[in-house]
N, C-alpha and C positions, 0 to 999 in steps of 0.2 A: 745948852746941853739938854736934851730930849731924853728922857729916862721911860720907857715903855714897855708895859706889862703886855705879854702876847699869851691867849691862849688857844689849846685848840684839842678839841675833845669832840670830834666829829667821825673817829673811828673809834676802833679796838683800843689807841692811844691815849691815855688822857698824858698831855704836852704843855707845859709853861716855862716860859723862858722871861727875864730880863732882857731890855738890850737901850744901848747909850748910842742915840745918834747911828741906829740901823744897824748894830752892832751886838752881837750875842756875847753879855757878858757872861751870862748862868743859865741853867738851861736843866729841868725835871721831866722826868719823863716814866712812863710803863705801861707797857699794852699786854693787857689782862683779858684773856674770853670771855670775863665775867663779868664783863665795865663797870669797875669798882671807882668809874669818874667821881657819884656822889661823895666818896669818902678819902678820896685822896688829893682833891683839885684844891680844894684849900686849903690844906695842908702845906701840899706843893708852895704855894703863893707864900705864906707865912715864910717854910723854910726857908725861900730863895730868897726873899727880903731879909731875914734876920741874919744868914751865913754871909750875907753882901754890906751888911751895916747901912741898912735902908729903910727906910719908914714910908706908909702909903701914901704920907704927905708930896712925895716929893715927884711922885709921880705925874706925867705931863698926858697922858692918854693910856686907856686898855685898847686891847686888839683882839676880836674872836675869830676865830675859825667860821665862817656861813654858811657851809654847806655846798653841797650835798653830803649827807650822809646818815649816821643814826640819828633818828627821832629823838631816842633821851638823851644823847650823847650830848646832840646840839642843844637841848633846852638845860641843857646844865650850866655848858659855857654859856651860853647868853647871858641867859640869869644871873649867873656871878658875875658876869662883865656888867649888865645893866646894874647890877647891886654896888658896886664900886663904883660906877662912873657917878649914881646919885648920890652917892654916901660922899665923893670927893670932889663933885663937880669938875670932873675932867669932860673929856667928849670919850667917844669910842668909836672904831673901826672896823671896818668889818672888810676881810681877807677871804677871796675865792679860796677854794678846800682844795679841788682840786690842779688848781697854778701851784701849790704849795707841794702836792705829791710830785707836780713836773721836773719841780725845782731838785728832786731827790738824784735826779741826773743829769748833766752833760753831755750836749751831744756839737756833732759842728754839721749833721747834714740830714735830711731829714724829718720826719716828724716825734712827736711826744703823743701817745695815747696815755695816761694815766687813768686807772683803772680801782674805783673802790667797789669792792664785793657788795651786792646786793639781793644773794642768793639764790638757788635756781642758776640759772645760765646770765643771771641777769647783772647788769654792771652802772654802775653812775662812772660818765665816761664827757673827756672831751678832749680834742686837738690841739697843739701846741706847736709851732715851729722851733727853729734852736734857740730863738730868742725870748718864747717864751709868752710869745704874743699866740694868743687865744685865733685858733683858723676854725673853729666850731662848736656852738654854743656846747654847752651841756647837755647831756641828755642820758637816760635814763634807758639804756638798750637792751635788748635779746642778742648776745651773740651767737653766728653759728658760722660756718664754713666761709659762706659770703659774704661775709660785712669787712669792709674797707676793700672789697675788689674793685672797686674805680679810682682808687689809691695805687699810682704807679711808682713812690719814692719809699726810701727805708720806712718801718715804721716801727719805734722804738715803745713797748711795752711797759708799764711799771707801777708796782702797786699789788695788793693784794687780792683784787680781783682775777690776775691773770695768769694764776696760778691752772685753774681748768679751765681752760683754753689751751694748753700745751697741744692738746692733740685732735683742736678744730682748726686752728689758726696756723697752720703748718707751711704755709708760702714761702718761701726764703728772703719775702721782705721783712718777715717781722723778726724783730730781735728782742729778745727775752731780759729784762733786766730783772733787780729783786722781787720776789715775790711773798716778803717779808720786810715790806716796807710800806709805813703809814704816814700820813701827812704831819709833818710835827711845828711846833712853836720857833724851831730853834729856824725854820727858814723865815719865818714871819717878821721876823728882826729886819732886813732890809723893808720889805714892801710897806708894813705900818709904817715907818719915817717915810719914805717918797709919800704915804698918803696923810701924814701927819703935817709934813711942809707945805702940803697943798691943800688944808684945813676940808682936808677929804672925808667927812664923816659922818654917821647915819645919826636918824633922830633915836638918842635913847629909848623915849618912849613908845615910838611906833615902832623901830627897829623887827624883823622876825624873821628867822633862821630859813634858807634856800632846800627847804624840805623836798622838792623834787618830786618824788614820788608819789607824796600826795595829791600831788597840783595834777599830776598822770591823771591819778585814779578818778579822783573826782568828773575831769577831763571827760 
């Protein structure tokens, strides 16, 4: 039995969920404009353990959220995930941010854009077919009328980025899903166990969150 702390505080959401063997047994969550992550994420963690009659001990691995997304957002999870994995000598995982916003829909044809706001016209964005397999890295884009025109198949929207865009992206390929949806913990539940069986995991101490945009600027 695999008992796995997920978290993921890479948006507006700070997310933590339990889960047994890739399985979401509990599951905290609230996205706030004012990313009140510092003051709620371990809270969260304590709650979800003490209402599940569970102790840190028992835990087999943490999982964070990598990124792309907010700068403090990520350096919160981290930190707490690397704080737990020293304190308990487990390992830790680290989970694409936006595979997780993909996973927020089903489709059977197709692509996945998952879209996190990154102000201005600007998006942290990447490709997904229905499976879920990643068709283009990440990246960090300016949307505007033209982008995805060499894209001839559906292309399915989602996420909180793609909210302004309603009236660039006007094709009749693209189909609009939530635009009040953030990347959460509670999909993180399968993927940490596929990467937990396959002793899939980053070095705690070097580990460093998929900031993206800085890696741009500097660029």
């Amino acid at each position: 039995m695999a008992l796995i702390l997920n978290i993921e505080t890479a948006t507006k959401n700070c997310s933590v969920s339990i889960a047994k063997d890739g399985k979401t047994i509990a599951c905290k969550e609230i996205a706030e404009q004012n990313f009140s992550h510092a003051e709620k994420l371990h809270v969260f963690i304590e709650e979800l353990l003490k209402e599940n009659n569970l102790k840190f001990n028992v835990l087999k691995a943490v999982a964070v959220s990598q990124g792309p997304g907010s700068y403090t957002g990520l350096r919160i999870g981290v930190s707490s995930a690397k704080g737990l994995c020293y304190a308990l000598s487990i390992p830790m995982i680290a989970i694409d941010t936006l595979e997780l916003l993909a996973r927020k829909i089903s489709i059977t044809n197709g692509l996945i854009i998952p879209m996190i706001d990154a102000r201005r016209m600007e998006v942290y964005s990447a490709i997904f077919n229905v499976d879920y397999i990643k068709t283009r890295a990440v990246e960090a884009e300016i949307i505007d009328e033209y982008s995805y025109s060499e894209i001839n198949e559906t292309i399915h929207l989602v996420g909180d980025g793609i909210a302004k865009f309603k009236d660039v992206l006007t094709d009749n390929k693209f189909v609009y899903h939530n635009d009040k949806v953030y990347p959460s913990a509670n999909e993180m539940s399968f993927l940490s166990f596929e990467k937990y069986k396959k002793s899939d995991f980053v070095d705690v101490a070097y580990f460093e969150p998929y900031y993206l945009k800085d890696f741009l600027i500097n660029k």
